[in-house]
C-alpha positions as CSV (number, residue, x, y, z in Angstrom):
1,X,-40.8,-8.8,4.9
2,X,-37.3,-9.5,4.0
3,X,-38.4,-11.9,1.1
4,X,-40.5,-9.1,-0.2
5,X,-38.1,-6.7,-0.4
6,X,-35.7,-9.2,-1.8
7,X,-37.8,-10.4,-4.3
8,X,-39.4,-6.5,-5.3
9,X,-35.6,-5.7,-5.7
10,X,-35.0,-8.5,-7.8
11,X,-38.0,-7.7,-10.0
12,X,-36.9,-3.9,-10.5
13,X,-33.8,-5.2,-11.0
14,X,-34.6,-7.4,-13.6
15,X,-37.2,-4.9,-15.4
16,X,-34.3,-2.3,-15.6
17,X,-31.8,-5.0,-17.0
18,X,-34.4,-6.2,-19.7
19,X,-35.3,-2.7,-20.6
20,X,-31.3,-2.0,-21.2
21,X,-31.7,-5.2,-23.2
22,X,-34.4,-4.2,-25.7
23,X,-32.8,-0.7,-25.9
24,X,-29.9,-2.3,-27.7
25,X,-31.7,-4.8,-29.3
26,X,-33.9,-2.4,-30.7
27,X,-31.1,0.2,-31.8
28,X,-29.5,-3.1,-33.6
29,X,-32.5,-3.5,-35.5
30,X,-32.6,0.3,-36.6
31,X,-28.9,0.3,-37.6
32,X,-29.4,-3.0,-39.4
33,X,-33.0,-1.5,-41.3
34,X,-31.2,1.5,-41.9
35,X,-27.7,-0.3,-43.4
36,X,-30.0,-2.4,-45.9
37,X,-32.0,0.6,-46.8
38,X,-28.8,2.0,-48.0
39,X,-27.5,-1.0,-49.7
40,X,-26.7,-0.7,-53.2
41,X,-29.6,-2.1,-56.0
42,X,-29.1,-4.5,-58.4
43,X,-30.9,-4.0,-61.7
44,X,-32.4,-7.6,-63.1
45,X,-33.1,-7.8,-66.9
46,X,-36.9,-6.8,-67.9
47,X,-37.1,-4.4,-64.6
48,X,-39.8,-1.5,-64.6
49,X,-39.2,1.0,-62.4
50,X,-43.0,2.0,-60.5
51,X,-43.7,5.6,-59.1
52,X,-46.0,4.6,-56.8
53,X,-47.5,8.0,-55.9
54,X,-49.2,8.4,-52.6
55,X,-48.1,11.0,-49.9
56,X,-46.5,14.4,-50.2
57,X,-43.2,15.9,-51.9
58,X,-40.5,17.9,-50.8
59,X,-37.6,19.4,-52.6
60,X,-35.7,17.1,-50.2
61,X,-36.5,14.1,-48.5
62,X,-35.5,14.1,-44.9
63,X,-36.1,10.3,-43.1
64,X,-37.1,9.9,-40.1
65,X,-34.9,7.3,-38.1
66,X,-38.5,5.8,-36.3
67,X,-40.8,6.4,-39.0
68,X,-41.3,2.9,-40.1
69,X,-42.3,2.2,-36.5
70,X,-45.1,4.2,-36.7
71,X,-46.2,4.1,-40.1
72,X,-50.2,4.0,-39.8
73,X,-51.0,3.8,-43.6
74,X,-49.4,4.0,-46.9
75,X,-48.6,8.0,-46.8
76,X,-45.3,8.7,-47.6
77,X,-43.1,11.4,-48.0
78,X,-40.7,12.1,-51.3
79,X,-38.0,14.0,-52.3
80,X,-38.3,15.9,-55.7
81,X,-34.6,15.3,-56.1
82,X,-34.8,11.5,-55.7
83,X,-37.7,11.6,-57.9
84,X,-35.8,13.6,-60.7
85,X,-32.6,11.2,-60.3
86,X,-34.4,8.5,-60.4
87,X,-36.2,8.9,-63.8
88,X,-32.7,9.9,-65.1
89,X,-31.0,6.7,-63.9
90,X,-34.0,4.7,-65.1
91,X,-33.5,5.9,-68.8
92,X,-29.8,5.5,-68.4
93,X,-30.2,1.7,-67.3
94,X,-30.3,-0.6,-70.2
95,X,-31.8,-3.4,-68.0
96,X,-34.8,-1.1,-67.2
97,X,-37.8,-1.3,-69.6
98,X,-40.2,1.3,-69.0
99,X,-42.0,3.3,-65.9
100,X,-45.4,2.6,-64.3
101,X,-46.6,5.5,-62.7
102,X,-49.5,4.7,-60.4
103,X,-51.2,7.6,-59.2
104,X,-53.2,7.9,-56.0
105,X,-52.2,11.3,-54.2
106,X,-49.4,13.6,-54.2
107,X,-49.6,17.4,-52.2
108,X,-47.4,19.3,-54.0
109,X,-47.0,22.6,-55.7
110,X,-48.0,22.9,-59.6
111,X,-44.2,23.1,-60.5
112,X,-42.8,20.4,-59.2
113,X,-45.5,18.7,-61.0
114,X,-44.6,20.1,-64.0
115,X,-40.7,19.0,-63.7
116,X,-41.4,15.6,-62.8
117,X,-43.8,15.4,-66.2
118,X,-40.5,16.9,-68.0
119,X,-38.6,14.0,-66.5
120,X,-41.0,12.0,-67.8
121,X,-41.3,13.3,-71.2
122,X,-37.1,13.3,-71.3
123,X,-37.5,9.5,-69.9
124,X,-39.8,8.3,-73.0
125,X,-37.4,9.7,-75.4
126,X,-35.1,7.2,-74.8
127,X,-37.9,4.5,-76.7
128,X,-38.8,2.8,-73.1
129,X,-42.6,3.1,-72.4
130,X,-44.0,5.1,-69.8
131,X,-48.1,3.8,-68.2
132,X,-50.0,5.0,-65.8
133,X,-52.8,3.5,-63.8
134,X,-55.2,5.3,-60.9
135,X,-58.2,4.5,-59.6
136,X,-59.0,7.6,-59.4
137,X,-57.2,10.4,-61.3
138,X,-56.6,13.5,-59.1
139,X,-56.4,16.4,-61.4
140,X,-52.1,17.3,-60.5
141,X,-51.9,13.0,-60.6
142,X,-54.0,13.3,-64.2
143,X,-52.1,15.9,-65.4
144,X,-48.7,14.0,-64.6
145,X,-50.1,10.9,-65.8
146,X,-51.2,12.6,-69.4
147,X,-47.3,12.6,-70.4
148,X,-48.2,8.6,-70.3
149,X,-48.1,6.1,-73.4
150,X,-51.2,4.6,-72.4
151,X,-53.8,6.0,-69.3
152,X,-55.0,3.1,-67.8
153,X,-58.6,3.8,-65.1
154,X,-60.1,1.4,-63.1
155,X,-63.2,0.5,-64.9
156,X,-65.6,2.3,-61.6
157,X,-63.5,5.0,-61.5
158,X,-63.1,8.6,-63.1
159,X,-60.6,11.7,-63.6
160,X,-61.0,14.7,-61.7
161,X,-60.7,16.9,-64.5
162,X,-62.7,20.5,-63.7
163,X,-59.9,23.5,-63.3
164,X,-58.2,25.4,-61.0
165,X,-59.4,27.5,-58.0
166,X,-58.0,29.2,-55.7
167,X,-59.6,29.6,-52.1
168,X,-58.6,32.2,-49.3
169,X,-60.0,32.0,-45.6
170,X,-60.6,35.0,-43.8
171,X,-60.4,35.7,-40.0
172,X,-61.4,39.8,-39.6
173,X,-64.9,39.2,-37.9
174,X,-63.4,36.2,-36.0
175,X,-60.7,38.3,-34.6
176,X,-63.3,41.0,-34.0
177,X,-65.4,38.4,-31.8
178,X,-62.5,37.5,-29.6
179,X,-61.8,41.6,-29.4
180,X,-58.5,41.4,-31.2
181,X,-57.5,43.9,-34.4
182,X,-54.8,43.3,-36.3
183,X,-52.9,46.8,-37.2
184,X,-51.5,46.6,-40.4
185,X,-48.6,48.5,-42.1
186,X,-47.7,47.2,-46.0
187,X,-46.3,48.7,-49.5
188,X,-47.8,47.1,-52.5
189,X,-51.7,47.4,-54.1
190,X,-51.6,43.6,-54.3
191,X,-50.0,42.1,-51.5
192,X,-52.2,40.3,-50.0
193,X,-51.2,38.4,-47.1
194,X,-52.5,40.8,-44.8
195,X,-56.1,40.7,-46.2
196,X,-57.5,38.0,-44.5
197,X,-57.0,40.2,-40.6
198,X,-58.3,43.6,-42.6
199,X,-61.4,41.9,-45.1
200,X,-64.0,39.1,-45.0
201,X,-63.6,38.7,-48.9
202,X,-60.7,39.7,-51.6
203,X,-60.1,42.8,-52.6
204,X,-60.6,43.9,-56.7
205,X,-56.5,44.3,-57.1
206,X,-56.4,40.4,-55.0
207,X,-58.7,38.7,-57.4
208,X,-57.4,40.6,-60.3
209,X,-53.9,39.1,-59.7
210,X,-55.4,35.3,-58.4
211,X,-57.4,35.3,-61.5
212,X,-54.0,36.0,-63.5
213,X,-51.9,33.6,-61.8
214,X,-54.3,30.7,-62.0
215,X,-56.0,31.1,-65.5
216,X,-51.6,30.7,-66.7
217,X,-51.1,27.8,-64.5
218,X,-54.6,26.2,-65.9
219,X,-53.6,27.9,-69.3
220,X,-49.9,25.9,-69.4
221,X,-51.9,22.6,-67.7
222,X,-54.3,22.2,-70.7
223,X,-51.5,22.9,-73.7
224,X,-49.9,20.3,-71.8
225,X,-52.1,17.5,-71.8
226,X,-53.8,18.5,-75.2
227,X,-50.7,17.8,-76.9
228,X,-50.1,14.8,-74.8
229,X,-53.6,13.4,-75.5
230,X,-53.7,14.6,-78.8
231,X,-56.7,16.3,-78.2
232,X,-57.9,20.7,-78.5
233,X,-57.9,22.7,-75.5
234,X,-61.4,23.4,-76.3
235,X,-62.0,20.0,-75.7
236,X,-60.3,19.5,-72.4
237,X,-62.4,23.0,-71.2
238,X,-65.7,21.4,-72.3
239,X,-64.6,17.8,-69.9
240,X,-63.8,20.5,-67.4
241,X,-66.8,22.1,-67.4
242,X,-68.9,18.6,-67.4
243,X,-67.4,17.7,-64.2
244,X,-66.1,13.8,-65.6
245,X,-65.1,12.8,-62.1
246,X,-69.0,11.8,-61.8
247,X,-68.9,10.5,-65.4
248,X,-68.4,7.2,-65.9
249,X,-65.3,5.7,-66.5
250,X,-66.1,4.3,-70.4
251,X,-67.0,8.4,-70.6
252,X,-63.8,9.1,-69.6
253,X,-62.3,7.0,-72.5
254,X,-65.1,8.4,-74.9
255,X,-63.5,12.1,-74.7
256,X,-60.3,10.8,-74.9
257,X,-59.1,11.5,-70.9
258,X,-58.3,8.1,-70.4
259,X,-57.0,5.1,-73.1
260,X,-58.4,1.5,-71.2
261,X,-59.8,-0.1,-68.1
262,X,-58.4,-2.1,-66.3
263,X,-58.5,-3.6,-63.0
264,X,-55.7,-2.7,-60.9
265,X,-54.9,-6.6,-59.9
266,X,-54.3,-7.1,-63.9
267,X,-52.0,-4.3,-64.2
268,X,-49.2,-6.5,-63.9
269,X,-50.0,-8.9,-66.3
270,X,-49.8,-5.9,-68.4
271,X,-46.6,-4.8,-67.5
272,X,-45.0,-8.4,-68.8
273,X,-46.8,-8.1,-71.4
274,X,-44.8,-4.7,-72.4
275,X,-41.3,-6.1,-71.3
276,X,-41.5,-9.0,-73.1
277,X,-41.5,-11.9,-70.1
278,X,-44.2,-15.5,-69.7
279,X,-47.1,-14.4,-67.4
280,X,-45.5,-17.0,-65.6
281,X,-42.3,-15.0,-65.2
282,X,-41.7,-12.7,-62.4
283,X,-42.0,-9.0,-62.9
284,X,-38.8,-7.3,-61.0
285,X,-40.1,-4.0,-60.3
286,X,-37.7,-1.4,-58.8
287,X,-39.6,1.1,-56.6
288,X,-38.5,4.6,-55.6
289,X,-36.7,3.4,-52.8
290,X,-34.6,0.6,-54.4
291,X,-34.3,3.4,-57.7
292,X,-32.5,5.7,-55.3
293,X,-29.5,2.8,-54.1
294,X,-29.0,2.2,-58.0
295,X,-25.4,3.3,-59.1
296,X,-24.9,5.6,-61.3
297,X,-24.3,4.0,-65.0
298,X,-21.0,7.0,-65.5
299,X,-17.8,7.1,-64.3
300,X,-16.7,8.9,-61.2
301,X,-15.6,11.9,-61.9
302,X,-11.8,12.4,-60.7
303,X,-11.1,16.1,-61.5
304,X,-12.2,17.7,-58.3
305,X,-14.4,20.2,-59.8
306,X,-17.5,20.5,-58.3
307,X,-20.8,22.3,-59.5
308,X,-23.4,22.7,-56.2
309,X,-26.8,23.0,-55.7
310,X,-27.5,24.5,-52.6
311,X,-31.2,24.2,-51.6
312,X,-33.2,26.9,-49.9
313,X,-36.5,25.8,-49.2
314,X,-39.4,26.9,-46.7
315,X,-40.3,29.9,-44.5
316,X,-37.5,32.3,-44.7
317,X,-36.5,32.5,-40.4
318,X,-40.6,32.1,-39.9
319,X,-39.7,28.6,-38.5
320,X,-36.4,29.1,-36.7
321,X,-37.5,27.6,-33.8
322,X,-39.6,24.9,-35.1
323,X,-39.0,21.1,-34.2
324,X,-41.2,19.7,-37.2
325,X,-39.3,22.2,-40.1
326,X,-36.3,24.0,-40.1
327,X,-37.3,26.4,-42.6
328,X,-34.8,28.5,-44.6
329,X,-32.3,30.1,-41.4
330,X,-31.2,33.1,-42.6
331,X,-27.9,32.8,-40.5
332,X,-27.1,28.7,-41.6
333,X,-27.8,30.1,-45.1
334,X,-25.6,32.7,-45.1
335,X,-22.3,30.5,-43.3
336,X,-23.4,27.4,-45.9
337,X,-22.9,29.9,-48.9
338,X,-19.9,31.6,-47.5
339,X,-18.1,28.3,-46.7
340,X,-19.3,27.6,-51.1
341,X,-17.8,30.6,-52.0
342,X,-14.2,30.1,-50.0
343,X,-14.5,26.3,-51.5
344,X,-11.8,26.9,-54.5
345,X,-13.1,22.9,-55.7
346,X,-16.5,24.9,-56.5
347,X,-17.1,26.2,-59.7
348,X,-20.6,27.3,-59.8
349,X,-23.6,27.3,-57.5
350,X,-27.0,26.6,-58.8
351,X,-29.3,27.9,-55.8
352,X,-32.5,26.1,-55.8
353,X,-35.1,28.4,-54.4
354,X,-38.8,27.0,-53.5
355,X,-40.0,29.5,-50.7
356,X,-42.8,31.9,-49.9
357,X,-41.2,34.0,-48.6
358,X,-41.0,35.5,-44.6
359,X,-38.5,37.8,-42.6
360,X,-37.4,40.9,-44.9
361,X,-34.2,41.4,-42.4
362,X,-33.6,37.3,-43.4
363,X,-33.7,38.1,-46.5
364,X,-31.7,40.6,-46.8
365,X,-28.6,38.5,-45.3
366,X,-28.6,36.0,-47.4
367,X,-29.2,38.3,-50.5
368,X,-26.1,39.9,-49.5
369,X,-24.7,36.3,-49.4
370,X,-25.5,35.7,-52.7
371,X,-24.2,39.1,-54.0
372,X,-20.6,38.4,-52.7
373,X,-20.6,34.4,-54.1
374,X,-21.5,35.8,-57.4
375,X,-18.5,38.0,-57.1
376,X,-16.5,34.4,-57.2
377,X,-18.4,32.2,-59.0
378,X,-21.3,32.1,-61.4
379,X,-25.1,31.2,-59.3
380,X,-27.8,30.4,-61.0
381,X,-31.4,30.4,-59.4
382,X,-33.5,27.2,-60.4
383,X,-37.1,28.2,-58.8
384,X,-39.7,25.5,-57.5
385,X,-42.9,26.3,-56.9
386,X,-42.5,29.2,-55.4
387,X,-39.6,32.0,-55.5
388,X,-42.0,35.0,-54.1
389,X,-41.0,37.6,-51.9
390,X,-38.6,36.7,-50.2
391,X,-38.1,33.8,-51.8
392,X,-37.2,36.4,-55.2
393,X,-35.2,38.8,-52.7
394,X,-32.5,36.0,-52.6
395,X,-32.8,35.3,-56.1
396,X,-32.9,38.5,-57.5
397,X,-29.3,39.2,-57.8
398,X,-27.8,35.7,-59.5
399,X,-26.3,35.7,-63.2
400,X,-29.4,34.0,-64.5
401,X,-32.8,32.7,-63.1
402,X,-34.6,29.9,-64.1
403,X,-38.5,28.9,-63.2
404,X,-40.9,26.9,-64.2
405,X,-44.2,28.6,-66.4
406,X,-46.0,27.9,-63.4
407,X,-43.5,28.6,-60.1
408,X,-45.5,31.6,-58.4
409,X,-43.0,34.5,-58.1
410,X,-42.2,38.2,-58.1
411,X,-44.7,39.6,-54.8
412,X,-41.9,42.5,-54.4
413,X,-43.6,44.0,-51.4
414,X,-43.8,43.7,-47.7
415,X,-46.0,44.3,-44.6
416,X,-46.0,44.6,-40.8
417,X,-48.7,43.3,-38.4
418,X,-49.0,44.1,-34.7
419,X,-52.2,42.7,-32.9
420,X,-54.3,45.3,-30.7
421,X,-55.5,43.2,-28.0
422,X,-57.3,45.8,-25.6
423,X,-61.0,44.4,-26.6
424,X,-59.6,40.8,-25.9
425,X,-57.8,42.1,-22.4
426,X,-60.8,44.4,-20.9
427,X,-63.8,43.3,-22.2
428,X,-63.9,39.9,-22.8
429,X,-62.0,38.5,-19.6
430,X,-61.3,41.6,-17.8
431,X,-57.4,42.1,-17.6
432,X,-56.3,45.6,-17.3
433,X,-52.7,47.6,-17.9
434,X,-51.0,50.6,-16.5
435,X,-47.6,52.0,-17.9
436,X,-45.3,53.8,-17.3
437,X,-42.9,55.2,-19.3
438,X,-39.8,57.4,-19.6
439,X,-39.8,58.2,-23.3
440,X,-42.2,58.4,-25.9
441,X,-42.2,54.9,-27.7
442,X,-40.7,53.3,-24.7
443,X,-44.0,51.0,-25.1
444,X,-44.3,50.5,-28.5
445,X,-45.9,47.6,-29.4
446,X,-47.6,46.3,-26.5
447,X,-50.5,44.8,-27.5
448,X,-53.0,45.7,-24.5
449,X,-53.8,49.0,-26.8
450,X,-54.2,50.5,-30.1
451,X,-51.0,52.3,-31.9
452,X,-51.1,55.6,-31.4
453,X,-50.9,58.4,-34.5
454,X,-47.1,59.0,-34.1
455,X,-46.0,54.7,-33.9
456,X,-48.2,54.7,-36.8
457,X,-46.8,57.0,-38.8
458,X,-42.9,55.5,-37.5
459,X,-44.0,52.5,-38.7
460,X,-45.3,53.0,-41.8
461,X,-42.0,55.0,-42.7
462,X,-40.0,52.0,-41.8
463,X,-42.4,50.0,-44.3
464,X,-42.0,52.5,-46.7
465,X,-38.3,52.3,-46.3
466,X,-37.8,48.3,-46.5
467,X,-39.8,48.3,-49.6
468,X,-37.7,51.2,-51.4
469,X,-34.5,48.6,-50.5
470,X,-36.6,45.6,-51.7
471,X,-37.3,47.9,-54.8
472,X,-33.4,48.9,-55.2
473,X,-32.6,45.4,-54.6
474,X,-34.3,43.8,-57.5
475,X,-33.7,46.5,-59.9
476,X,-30.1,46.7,-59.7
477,X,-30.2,42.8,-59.4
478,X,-32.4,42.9,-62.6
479,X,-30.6,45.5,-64.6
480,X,-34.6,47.1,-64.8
481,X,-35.1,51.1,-64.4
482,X,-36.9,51.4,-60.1
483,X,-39.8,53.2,-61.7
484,X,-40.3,50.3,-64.1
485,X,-39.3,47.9,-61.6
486,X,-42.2,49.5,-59.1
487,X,-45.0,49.0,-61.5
488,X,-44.0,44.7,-61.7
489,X,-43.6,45.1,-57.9
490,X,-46.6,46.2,-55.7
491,X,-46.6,43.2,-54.2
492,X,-48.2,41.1,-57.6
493,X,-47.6,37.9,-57.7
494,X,-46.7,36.6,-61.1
495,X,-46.1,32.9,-62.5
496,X,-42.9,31.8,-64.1
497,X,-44.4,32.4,-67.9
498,X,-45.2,35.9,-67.3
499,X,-42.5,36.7,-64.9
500,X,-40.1,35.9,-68.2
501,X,-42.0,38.7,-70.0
502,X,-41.7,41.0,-67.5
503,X,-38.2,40.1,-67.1
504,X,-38.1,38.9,-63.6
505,X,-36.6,35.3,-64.7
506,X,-34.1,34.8,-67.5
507,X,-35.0,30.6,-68.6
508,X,-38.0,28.8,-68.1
509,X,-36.9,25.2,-67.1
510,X,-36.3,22.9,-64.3
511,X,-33.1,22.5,-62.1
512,X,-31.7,20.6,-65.2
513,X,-31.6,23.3,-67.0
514,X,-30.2,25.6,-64.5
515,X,-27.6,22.9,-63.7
516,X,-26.7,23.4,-67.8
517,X,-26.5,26.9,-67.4
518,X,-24.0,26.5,-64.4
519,X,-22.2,24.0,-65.9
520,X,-21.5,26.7,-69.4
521,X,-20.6,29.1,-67.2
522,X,-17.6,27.5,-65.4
523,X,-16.4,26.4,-68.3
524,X,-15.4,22.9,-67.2
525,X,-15.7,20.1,-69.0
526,X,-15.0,17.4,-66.4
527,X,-17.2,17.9,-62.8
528,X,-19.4,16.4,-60.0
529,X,-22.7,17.4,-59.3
530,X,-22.9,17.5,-55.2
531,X,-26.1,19.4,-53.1
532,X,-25.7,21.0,-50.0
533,X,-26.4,21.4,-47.7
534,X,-25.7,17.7,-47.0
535,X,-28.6,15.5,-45.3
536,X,-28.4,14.3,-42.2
537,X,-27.3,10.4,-41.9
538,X,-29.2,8.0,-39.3
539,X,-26.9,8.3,-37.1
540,X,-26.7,11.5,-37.2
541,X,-30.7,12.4,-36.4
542,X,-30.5,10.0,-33.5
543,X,-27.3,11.6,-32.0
544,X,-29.1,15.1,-32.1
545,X,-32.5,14.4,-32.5
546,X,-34.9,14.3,-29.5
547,X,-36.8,10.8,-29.5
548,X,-39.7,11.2,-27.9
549,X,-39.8,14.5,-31.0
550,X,-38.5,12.0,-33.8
551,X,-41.6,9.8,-32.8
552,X,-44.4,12.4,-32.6
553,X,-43.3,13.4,-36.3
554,X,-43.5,10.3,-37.3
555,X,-46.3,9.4,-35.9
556,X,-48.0,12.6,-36.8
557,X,-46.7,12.9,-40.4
558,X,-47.4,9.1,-41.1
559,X,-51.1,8.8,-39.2
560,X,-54.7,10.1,-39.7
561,X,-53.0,12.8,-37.4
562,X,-51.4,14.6,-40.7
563,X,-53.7,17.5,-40.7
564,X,-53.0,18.2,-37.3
565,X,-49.3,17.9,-37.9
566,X,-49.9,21.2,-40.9
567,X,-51.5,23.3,-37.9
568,X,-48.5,22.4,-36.0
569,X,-46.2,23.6,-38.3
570,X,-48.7,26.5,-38.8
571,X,-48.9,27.8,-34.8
572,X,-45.1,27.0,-34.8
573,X,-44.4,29.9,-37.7
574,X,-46.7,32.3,-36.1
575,X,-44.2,31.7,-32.7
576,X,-41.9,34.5,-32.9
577,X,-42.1,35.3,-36.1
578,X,-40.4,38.9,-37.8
579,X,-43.1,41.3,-37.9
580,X,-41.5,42.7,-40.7
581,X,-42.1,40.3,-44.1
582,X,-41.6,40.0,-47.4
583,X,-43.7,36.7,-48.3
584,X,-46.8,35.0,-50.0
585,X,-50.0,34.5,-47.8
586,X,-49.2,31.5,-44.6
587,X,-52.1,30.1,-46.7
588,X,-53.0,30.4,-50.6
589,X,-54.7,27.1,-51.4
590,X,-54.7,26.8,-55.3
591,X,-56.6,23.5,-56.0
C-alpha cells in the first residue's frame, strides 16, 4: 500500500511539474511568435506587395495573443488602418513594384470599401501596377478589384454583379407567439429600428428612405467602376440585371467585367512577368502582415507636434459589458479626449467615427467632450461607414466633417423600448405578480404588465424631450435653423453624398483627407501622426485578458463557429442595454 501511494504521489507530482514545464515553454513560444511578428521587414528588389482578401475588417485590428492556435481556416481579421498604411508605404517604397489584390471575401461596410479603392487609385498614380485575381468576384471584392489595371477570373468562375438590396427581419408575430409586446416610445417618421417589434414588413416612410440610401450607394458603385472599366453605367445595369455570376466566365470578359482568365496557380508567373524577373527567379511578395513591420521611407519627425486620430468605433455603451467588443464607452471616451485636450504636444484631433449609434445619455457625454476639445484645438470628424445617430451626435459639433458618398449618416432621432411580458408570465408558463407600492410609478417598468396611460404619457415626454436636445444639438453644431434642421432629422438616414447637400457633412473624403484638414488647421508644418487610443501590446492582453475568454474568441472568430460568435456579440448588446437610443437598426443588412 505504501508503494502505491508512493508511486501515485510521484506520478501527480510529476504531472504537476511537466504541466509547470509546458506552461513556460508554451508562453516562450508565444513571446518568441509574437517578437518575430513584430520584427521589422526588409524590402527585396522586384517585391509586390499582395492583399490577400479573405475575412472581415475593422477600423482597427485588435490580435488575439492565442489566435494562431486556433486558427481553423484562412478567415482573418484586418485593420482598415493597416490596410490604408500599407498601400501608402507600398507606393512610397521604390523596391516595391506593384499590388496584387486577390479577392475572396471581405464583411465590411460600403465605405470602407470605397477608401481602400481610393488608396488604390492614389497607389497606381505613382506608375506601379495594380491586378487583381478572384475566383469568384463578390460584388464589394469586384467593385474594389475594378480600380485594377487588369481583372484577372478563373476561367470557371464569374462576378457577382446584380445590385444592392437591403433586407430587414421582423420579430412582431414571433414575440406575439411567446406572449411578449414590445412598448414603444420614439421621435422621428423614419426611424426605424423599432419596426421590426411593432410590423411584419416596412413601413412607406422605411422603404422610402432604404430605397434612397441604397439606389446612392449603388448610384456612386456603378460611376465608379464605369469609369474604371471604361464602360456606360447603362451597361453595368444591363450585366446587373442578367445576373453574370451564372454567366460564364468568357461572358464576363465579353461585357467587359473582367480582362483575362487565368488559373490561379499561373498568377505568379504573371506577376514576374510584370516586375521584370526569369520565371526562374523568385517572386518576393510582401503580404499585409510583413507590409505593416515595413519602416516608414520619411524621417522621424523631431518637433513634438502631434496631430491624433482618436478612433470611436462600435455600439455607443450598447456593449459595455461585453467580453468579445468593447464598443464605444462613453466614460473611456470622454477621459481619452479630455487627457487629448490637456496634451499641449497635440495640435489637432481628427475623430474617426464608424458607429451606429446606441445610448442617447452616451452620447451626450462624449458630445460634450468634443464641444470643450474643440474649444482647444481644431477636431475634425472623418466618418466610416457609419456616423448615424449617435454616431452623428458626437460628430455633430467638430470644425469640419468629412464622409464618404456612401458612409450612412444623419438618423437624428431616438426611441425607447420596454417589453410587456404579462402574456409570456401568465399564460404561457403560468408565473404570477402582486405589488405593492407606495407611490405612483414606484413600479415603472416591470415587465410582468402593460404601461399604464400616465407612464406612457411620462415617457413619451422624456422622448420628446431627448429628441428636442438631439435637435438643439446638431443645429447649433451645424450652424442650421431647428425647424430646418427637424425636416433632415426625423430619424432619416442619409448617405454621405446627400448628407453634403443637406449640409450635415462639410468634405466628402477618407481619413486622409480629414487628416489634411487637421493638419491646415494647426498650422504646423513639421508633426507626427499618432492614433489613440493606443492598442493593446501582447503582453498586455495576456496580463488582463482572461485565457480561457482569449481562446473562445479565437476559436470562435477563427472557426466555422463565426456566425455564432455575431449572435454572441448580438445577445451581449441587448444585456443591459440604455433603453433610451439614438442609433441605426441592431441589424440593417445592405447586400
Amino acid at each position: 500500500m505504501k508503494d502505491f501511494l508512493k508511486y501515485t504521489l510521484a506520478t501527480v507530482v510529476g504531472l504537476i511539474l511537466a504541466s509547470i514545464a509546458l506552461f513556460f515553454i508554451s508562453m516562450l513560444t508565444l513571446f518568441g511568435m509574437a517578437s518575430a511578428s513584430e520584427s521589422e521587414t526588409q524590402v527585396e528588389e522586384n517585391s509586390v506587395m499582395m492583399l490577400n482578401l479573405n475575412g472581415t475588417l475593422n477600423e482597427r485590428n485588435q490580435e488575439m495573443p492565442l489566435q494562431f492556435l486556433l486558427q481553423r481556416n484562412e478567415l482573418s481579421s484586418y485593420g482598415l488602418d493597416d490596410i490604408l498604411s500599407s498601400v501608402r508605404k507600398a507606393k512610397e517604397n521604390e523596391k516595391i513594384k506593384g499590388i496584387y489584390l486577390q479577392c475572396n471575401m471581405l464583411a465590411c461596410g460600403h465605405a470602407s470599401l470605397q477608401e481602400i479603392r481610393n488608396a488604390l487609385e492614389d497607389f497606381k498614380s505613382s506608375g506601379k501596377f495594380v491586378v487583381a485575381y478572384a475566383d469568384q468576384y463578390l460584388q464589394g471584392m469586384y467593385y474594389l478589384a475594378s480600380v485594377a489595371d487588369k481583372v484577372m477570373l478563373n476561367p470557371k468562375g464569374g462576378v457577382d454583379w446584380r445590385g444592392v438590396a437591403s433586407t430587414r427581419t421582423f420579430y412582431k408575430d414571433l414575440l406575439e407567439k411567446v406572449g411578449v409586446e414590445m412598448q414603444v416610445f420614439k421621435v422621428g417618421t423614419y426611424k426605424s429600428a423599432v419596426e421590426p417589434y411593432m410590423l411584419n414588413e416596412m413601413s412607406d416612410a422605411n422603404r422610402e428612405q432604404v430605397e434612397c440610401y441604397i439606389g446612392s450607394i449603388w448610384d456612386e458603385m456603378t460611376a465608379a467602376v464605369a469609369q474604371s472599366r471604361h464602360l456606360t453605367v447603362e451597361q453595368l445595369q444591363q450585366a446587373a440585371d442578367r445576373m453574370m455570376l451564372f454567366e460564364t466566365a468568357e461572358e464576363n470578359v465579353k461585357v467587359g467585367l473582367a480582362d483575362t482568365l487565368i488559373y490561379k496557380s499561373d498568377v505568379k508567373k504573371y506577376l514576374k512577368q510584370l516586375v521584370g524577373i526569369e520565371e526562374d527567379d523568385k517572386l518576393h511578395v510582401l503580404d499585409l502582415q510583413a507590409m505593416i513591420n515595413v519602416k516608414k521611407s520619411v524621417p522621424r519627425d523631431k518637433s513634438g507636434n502631434i496631430i491624433a486620430i482618436y478612433y470611436a468605433f462600435g455600439g455607443i455603451d450598447d456593449s459595455s459589458s461585453s467580453s468579445f467588443d468593447e464598443g464605444i464607452q462613453s466614460a473611456k471616451v470622454v477621459k481619452d479626449l479630455r487627457l487629448l485636450e490637456e496634451d499641449e504636444d497635440v495640435k489637432a484631433v481628427v475623430l474617426r467615427v464608424n458607429s451606429p449609434g446606441g445610448s442617447a445619455y452616451g452620447s451626450e457625454q462624449i458630445w460634450y467632450a468634443v464641444k470643450q476639445l474643440k474649444e482647444k484645438k481644431p477636431v475634425i470628424v472623418s466618418m466610416g461607414d457609419y456616423a448615424a445617430s449617435g454616431g452623428y451626435y458626437i460628430s455633430c459639433n467638430a470644425d469640419t466633417i468629412v464622409a464618404e458618398p456612401t458612409t450612412l449618416t444623419g438618423s437624428i432621432g431616438i426611441f425607447g423600448m420596454f417589453p410587456n411580458a404579462s402574456k409570456l408570465m401568465n399564460d404561457k408558463i403560468g408565473l404570477h405578480t402582486s405589488t405593492v407600492k407606495t407611490n405612483r410609478f414606484s413600479d415603472f417598468g416591470d415587465i410582468s404588465r402593460p404601461m399604464n396611460a400616465d407612464e406612457k404619457a411620462v415617457m413619451q415626454q422624456y422622448i420628446n424631450r431627448g429628441y428636442d436636445l438631439f435637435l438643439t444639438r446638431c443645429s447649433e453644431g451645424r450652424g442650421i435653423d431647428k425647424a430646418t434642421m427637424d425636416g433632415i432629422a426625423q430619424g432619416r438616414v442619409w448617405t454621405g453624398a446627400k448628407a453634403l447637400e443637406l449640409g450635415l457633412v462639410d468634405v466628402l473624403g477618407g481619413i486622409d483627407k480629414a487628416l489634411e484638414i487637421a493638419i491646415d488647421k494647426a498650422g504646423v508644418e513639421a508633426y507626427t501622426v499618432m492614433s489613440y487610443p493606443e492598442k493593446s501590446n501582447f503582453m498586455d492582453q495576456l496580463l488582463k485578458g482572461n485565457i480561457g475568454d482569449l481562446l473562445i474568441r479565437s476559436y470562435l472568430g477563427r472557426s466555422s463557429f463565426g456566425p455564432l460568435m455575431e449572435q454572441i456579440r448580438f445577445v451581449e448588446q441587448l444585456e443591459g442595454v440604455d433603453p433610451i437610443q439614438a442609433r441605426l437598426p441592431f441589424e440593417l443588412n445592405i447586400h
